[in-house]
LUMVEX-947295 format. One record per residue (C-alpha): residue number from 1; residue in three letters; x, z, y. Coordinates in nm, 2 decimals. Last residue first. Example, Ala and Ser with C-alpha at 12.3 -4.5 7.8 and 13.67 -1.06 7.14 Angstrom:
2
+-----+-----+--------+--------+--------+
|   n | res |      X |      Z |      Y |
+-----+-----+--------+--------+--------+
|   2 | ser |   1.37 |   0.71 |  -0.11 |
|   1 | ala |   1.23 |   0.78 |  -0.45 |
+-----+-----+--------+--------+--------+
! end
This chain:
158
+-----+-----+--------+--------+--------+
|   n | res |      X |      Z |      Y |
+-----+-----+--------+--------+--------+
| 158 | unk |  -9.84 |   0.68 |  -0.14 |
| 157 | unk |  -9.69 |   0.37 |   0.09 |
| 156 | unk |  -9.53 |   0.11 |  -0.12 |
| 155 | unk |  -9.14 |   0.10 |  -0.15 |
| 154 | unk |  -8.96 |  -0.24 |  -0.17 |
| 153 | unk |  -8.63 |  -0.42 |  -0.25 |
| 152 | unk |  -8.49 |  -0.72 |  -0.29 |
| 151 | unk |  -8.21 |  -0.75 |  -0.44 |
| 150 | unk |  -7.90 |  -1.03 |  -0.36 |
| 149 | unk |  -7.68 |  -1.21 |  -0.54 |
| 148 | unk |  -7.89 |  -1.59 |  -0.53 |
| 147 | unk |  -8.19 |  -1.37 |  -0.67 |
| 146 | unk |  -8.29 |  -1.07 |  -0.78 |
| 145 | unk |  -8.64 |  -0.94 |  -0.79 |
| 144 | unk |  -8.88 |  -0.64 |  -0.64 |
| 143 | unk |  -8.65 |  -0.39 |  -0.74 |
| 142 | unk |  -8.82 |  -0.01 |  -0.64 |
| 141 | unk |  -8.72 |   0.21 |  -0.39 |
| 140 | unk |  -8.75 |   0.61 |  -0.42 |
| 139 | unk |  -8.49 |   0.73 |  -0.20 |
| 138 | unk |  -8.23 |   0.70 |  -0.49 |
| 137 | unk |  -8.30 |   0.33 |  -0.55 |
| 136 | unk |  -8.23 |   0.27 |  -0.23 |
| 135 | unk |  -7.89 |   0.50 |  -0.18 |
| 134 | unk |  -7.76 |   0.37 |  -0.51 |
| 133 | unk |  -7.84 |  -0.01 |  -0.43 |
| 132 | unk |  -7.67 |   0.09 |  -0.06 |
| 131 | unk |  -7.35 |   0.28 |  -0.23 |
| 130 | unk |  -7.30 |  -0.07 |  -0.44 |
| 129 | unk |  -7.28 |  -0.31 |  -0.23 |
| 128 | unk |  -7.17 |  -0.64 |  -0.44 |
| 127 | unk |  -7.58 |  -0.73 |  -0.56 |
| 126 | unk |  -7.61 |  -0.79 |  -0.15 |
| 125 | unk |  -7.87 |  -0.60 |  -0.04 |
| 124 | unk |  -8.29 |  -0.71 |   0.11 |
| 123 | unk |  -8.50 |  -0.39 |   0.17 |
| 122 | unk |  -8.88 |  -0.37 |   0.21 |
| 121 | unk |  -9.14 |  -0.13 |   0.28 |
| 120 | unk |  -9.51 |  -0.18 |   0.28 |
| 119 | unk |  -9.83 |   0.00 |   0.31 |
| 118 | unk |  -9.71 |   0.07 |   0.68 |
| 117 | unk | -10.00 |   0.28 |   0.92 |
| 116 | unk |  -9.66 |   0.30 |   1.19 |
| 115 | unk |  -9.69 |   0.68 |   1.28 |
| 114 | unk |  -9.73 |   0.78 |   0.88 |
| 113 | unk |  -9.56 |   0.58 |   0.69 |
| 112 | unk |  -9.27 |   0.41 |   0.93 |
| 111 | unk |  -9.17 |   0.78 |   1.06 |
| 110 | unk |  -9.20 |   0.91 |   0.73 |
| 109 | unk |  -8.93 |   0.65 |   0.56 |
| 108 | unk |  -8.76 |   0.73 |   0.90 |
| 107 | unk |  -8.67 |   1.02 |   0.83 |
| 106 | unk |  -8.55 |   0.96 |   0.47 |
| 105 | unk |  -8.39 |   0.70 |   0.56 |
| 104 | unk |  -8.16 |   0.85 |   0.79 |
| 103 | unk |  -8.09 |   1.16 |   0.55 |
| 102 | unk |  -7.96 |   0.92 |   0.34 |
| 101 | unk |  -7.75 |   0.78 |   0.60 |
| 100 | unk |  -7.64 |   1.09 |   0.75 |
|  99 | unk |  -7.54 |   1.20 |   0.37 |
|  98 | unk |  -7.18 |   1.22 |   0.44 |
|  97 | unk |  -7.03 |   0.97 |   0.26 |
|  96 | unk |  -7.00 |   0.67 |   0.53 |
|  95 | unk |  -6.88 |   0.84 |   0.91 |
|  94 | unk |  -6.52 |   0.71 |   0.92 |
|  93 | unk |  -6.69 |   0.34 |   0.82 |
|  92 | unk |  -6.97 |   0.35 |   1.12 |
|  91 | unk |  -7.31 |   0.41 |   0.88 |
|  90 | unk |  -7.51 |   0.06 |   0.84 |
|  89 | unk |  -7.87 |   0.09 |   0.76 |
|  88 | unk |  -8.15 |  -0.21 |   0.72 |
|  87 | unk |  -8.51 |  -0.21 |   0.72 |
|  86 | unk |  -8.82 |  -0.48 |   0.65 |
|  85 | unk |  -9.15 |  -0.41 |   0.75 |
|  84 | unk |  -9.51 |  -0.44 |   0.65 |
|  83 | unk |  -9.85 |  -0.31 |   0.77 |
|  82 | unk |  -9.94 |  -0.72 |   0.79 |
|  81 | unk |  -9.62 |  -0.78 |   1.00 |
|  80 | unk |  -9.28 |  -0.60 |   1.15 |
|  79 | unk |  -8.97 |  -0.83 |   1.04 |
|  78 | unk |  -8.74 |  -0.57 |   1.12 |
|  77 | unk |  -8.65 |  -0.15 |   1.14 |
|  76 | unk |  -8.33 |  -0.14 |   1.21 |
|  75 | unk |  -8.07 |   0.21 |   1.12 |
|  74 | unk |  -7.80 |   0.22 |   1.31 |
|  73 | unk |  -7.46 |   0.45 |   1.28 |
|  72 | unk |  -7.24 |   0.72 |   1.36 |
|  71 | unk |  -7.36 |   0.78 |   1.75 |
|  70 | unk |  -7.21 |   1.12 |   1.89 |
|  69 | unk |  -7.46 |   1.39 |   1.99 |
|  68 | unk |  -7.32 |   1.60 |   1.68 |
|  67 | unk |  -7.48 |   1.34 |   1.48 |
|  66 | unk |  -7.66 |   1.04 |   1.59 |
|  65 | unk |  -7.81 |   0.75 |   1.42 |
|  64 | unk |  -7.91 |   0.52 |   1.66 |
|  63 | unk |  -8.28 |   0.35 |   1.60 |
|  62 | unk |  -8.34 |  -0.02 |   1.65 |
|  61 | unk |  -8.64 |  -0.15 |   1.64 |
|  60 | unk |  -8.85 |  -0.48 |   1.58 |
|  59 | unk |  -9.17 |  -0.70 |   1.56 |
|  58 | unk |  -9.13 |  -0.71 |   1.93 |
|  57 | unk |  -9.47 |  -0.61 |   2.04 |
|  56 | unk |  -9.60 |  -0.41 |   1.68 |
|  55 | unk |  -9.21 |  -0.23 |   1.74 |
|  54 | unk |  -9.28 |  -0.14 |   2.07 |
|  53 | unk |  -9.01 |  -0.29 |   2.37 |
|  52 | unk |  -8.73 |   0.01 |   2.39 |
|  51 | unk |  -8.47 |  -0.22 |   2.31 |
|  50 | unk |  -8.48 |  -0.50 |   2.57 |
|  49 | unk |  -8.25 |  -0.35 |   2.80 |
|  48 | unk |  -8.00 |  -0.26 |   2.51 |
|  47 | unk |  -8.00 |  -0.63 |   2.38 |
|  46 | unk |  -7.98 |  -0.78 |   2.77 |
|  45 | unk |  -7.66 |  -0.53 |   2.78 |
|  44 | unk |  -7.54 |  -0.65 |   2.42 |
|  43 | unk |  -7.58 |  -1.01 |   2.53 |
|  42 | unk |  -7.42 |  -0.93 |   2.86 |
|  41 | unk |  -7.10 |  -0.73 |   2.67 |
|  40 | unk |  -7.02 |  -1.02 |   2.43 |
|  39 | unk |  -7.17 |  -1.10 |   2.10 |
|  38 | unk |  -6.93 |  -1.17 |   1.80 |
|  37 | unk |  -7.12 |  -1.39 |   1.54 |
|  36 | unk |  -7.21 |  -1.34 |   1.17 |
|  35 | unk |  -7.57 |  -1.23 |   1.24 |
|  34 | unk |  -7.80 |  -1.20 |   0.90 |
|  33 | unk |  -7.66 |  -0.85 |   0.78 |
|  32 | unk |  -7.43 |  -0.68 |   0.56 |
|  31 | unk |  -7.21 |  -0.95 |   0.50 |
|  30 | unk |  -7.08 |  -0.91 |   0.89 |
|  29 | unk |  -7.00 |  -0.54 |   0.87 |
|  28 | unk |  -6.62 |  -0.65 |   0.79 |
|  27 | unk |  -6.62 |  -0.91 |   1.09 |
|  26 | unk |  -6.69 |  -0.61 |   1.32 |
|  25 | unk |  -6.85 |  -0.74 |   1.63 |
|  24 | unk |  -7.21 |  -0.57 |   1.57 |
|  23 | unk |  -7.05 |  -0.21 |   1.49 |
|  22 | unk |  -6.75 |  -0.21 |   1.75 |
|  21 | unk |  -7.02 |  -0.42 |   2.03 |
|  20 | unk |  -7.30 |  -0.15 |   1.97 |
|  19 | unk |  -7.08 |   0.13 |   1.99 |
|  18 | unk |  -6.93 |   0.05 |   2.28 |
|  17 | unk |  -7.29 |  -0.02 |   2.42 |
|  16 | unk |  -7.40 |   0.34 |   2.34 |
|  15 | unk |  -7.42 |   0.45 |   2.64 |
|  14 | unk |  -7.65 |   0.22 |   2.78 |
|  13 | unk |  -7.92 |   0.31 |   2.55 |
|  12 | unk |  -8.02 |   0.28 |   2.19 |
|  11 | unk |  -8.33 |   0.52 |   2.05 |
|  10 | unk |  -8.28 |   0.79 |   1.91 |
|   9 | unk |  -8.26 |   0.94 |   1.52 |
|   8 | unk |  -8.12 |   1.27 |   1.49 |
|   7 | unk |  -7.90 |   1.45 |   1.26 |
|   6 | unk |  -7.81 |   1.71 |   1.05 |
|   5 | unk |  -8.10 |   1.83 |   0.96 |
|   4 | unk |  -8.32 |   1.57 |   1.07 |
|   3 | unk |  -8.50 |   1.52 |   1.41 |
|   2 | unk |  -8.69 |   1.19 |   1.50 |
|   1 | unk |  -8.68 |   1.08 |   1.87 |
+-----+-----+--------+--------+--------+
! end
């Protein structure tokens, strides 16, 4: 569990499986990620059961953004290699603008760099969404290149 400010970073349980399925089987989040399928309650259950295996096992974690001990948002931590990893954010809309994801990144910018040994890491965003380039380059990200309208970007370890 990582504590911000305003918010905490946990790891997903069974509670938050409503959360999971309105987040995951939203067509409107679909661009954001690499999934563009709806995924019923057992694969969402079998997700949740499998969360809590280690990042270096599964080459991936989830973390539920939480505030006011209500969930608002995910942030993934993927693609685990070579003290590398790839992240992603998404904020439930009603929650977006409030600085949880921000502050999400921030925390686990730290997490990643100092319990994970990372030299390495890496963001991938559609050229069309504009608050995530802002937030990136904001927390210190760098552009890697561009290509077929997206950015890649990255942020070394200090």
């Amino acid at each position: 569990m990582l504590k911000g400010n305003k918010i905490l970073l946990r790891s997903l349980t069974y509670s938050d499986l409503n959360f999971l399925k309105s987040i995951e089987n939203n067509i409107d989040n679909w661009h954001f990620g690499s999934e563009e399928k709806k995924f019923s309650n057992d694969e969402l259950i079998n997700y949740i059961e499998n969360a809590k295996i280690d990042i270096k096992t599964a080459k991936q974690y989830r973390f539920v953004i939480e505030y006011k001990c209500s969930p608002v948002g995910f942030i993934d931590l993927y693609n685990y290699k070579n003290k590398s990893v790839e992240i992603g954010i998404i904020i439930s809309e009603k929650y977006r603008n409030r600085g949880f994801a921000k502050e999400s990144l921030f925390l686990i910018l730290d997490y990643s760099l100092k319990n994970l040994d990372l030299k390495k890491i890496s963001a991938t965003i559609s050229s069309d969404n504009v608050l995530s380039l802002m937030l990136f380059k904001s927390c210190g990200f760098k552009i890697h290149k561009t290509e077929n309208n997206l950015i890649h970007f990255y942020k070394l370890a200090m």
